[in-house]
Legacy VTK file of the C-alpha trace (Angstrom):
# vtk DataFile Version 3.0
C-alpha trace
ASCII
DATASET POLYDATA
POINTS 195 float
0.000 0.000 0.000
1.137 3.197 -0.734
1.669 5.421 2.193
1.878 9.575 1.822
5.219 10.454 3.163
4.090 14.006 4.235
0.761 13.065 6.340
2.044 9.406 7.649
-1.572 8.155 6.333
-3.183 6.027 3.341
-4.375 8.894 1.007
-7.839 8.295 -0.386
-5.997 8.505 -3.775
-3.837 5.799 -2.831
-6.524 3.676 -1.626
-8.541 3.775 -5.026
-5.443 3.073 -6.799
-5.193 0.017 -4.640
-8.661 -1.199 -5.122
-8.779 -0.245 -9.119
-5.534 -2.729 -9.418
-6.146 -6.290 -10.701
-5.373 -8.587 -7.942
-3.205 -11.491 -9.423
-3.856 -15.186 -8.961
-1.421 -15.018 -6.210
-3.226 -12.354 -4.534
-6.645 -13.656 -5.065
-5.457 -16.977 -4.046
-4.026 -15.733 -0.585
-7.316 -13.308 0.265
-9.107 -16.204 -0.397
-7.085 -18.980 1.976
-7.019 -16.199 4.679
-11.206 -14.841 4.516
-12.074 -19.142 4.405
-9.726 -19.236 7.753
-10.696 -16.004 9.453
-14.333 -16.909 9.045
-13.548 -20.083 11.172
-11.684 -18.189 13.796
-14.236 -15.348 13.692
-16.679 -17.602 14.580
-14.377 -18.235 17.992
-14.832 -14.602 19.132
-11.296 -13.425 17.929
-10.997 -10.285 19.340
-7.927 -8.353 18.006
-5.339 -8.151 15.120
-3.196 -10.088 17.503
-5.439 -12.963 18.031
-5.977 -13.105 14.658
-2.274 -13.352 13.423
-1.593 -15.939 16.193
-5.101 -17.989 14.743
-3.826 -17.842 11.186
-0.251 -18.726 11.935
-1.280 -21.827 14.525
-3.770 -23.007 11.636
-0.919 -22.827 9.183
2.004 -24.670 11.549
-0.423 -27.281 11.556
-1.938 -27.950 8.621
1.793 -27.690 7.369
2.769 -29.978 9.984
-0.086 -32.566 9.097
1.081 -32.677 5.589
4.599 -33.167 6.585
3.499 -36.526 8.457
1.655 -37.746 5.836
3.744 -37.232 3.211
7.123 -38.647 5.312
5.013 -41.719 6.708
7.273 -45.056 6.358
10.193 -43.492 4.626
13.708 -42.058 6.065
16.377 -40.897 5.092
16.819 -38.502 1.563
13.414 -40.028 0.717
11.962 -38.705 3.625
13.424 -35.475 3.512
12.663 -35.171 -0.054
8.867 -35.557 0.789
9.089 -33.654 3.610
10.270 -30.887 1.396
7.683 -31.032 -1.527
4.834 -31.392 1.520
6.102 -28.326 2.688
5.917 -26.259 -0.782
2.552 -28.157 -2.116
1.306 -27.012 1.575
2.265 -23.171 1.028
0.569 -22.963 -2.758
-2.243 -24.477 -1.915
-2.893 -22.404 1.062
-0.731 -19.385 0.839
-2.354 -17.122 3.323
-1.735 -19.589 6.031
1.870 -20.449 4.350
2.757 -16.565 4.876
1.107 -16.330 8.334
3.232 -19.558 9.251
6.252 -17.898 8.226
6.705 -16.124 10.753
8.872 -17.238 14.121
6.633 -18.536 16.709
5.829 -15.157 19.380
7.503 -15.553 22.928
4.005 -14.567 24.179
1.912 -17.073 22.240
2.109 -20.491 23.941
-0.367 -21.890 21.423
1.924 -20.621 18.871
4.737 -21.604 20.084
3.548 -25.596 20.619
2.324 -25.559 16.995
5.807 -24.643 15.855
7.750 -27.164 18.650
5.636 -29.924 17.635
6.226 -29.474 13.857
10.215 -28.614 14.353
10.491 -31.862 16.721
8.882 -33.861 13.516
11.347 -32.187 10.820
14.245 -32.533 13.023
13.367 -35.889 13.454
13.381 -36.425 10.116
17.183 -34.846 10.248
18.221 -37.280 12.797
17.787 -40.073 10.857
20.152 -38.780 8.340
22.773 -38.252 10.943
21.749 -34.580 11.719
21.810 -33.748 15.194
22.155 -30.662 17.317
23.259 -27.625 16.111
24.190 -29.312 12.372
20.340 -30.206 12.112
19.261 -26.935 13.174
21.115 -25.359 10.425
19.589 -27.770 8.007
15.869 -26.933 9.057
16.896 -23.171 8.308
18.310 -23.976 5.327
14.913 -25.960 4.086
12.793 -23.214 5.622
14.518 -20.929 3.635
14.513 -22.939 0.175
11.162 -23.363 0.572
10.092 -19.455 1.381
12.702 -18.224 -1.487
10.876 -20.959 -3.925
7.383 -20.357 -3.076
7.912 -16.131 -2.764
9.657 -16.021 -6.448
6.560 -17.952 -7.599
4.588 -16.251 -6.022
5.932 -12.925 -7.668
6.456 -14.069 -10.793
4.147 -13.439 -13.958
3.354 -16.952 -15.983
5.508 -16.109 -18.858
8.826 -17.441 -16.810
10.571 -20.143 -19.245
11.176 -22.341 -16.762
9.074 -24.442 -14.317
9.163 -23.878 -10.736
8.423 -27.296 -10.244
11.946 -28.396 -11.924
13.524 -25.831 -10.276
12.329 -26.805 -7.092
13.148 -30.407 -7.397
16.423 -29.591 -8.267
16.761 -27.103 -5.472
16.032 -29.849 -3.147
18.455 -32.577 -4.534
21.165 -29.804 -4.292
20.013 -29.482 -0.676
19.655 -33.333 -0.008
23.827 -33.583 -1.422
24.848 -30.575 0.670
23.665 -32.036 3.632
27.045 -33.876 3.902
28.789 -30.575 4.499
26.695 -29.981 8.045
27.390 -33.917 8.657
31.264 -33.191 9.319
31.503 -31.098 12.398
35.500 -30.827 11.310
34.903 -29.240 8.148
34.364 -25.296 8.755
33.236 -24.167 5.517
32.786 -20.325 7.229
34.400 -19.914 10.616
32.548 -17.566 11.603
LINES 1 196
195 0 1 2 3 4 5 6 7 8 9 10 11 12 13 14 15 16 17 18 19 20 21 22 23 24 25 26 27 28 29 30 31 32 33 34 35 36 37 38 39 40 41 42 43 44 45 46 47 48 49 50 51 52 53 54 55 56 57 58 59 60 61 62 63 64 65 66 67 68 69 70 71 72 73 74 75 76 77 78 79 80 81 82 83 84 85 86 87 88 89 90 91 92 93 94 95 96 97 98 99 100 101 102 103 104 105 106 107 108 109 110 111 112 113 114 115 116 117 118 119 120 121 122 123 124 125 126 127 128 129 130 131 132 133 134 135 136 137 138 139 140 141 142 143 144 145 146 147 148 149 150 151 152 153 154 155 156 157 158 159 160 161 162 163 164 165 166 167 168 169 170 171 172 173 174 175 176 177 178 179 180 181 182 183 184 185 186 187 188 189 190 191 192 193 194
């Protein structure tokens, strides 16, 4: 939104500019996801902006979380990271809204929040320990797939449809170069940055 620099409000110019501009799929696609979720939590008396944000991003660690289980049931290993890992990004563009409300860290003030994300990192890193990623080395690796995952499915998001290549190639590549790297975090003696 555009905000006037000289009154530190939304202009009423700036506000009919924003409604007379064609939402894109993307954008249609996330007010969508998030007016089908806040209708559910409106219905629970949500009183503020806060409880709202904290609703949206709870209902989004665990619907991601749920599709993580699924989707890594009876495998290990690079198999079950790799599913873990298109879960994640099928999860976030089929439900953006709650994808960008789970983006967010987990608030300090939120305990509801905060168990949503602990139970879905104890899952992932889970999944890491049976690769032989433990501690601080698997920790590293869940920011790493966080981030793949956000840069993949923001870039997609932001893109127009005329982009020569697939995202879904991309993406699958993207996680097979992740899958190989994960060697480098399995050697505590290598120090590829000592930082």
């Amino acid at each position: 939104m555009f905000i006037a620099a000289k009154k530190g409000h939304v202009s009423e110019q700036d506000v009919e500019h924003v409604l007379k501009t064609p939402a894109t799929r993307w954008e249609r696609q996330v007010t969508a996801d998030l007016i089908s979720e806040m209708e559910v939590h409106l219905a629970e008396k949500v009183d503020s902006v806060q409880e709202m944000r904290v609703a949206l991003a709870v209902a989004g660690y665990r619907g991601v979380h749920q599709r993580i289980l699924k989707a890594i049931d009876c495998k290990t290993g690079a198999e079950a990271i790799r599913a873990m890992a298109y879960a994640m990004r099928s999860y976030a563009l089929g439900n953006p809204g709650l994808a960008a409300a789970s983006f967010r860290n987990p608030q300090i003030d939120s305990a509801e929040w905060q168990d949503a994300g602990n139970e879905m990192a104890q899952t992932i890193l889970r999944v890491f320990s049976h690769c032989g990623l433990e501690g601080e080395s698997a920790h590293h690796a869940v920011r790493i797939l966080r981030s793949l995952v956000r840069g993949f499915i923001l870039n997609e998001m932001a893109s127009d449809s005329s982009q020569p290549l697939e995202f879904q190639k991309s993406y699958v590549l993207g996680v097979e170069v992740f899958i190989q790297g994960l060697s480098a975090l399995q050697n505590p003696d290598l120090h590829v940055l000592d930082c």
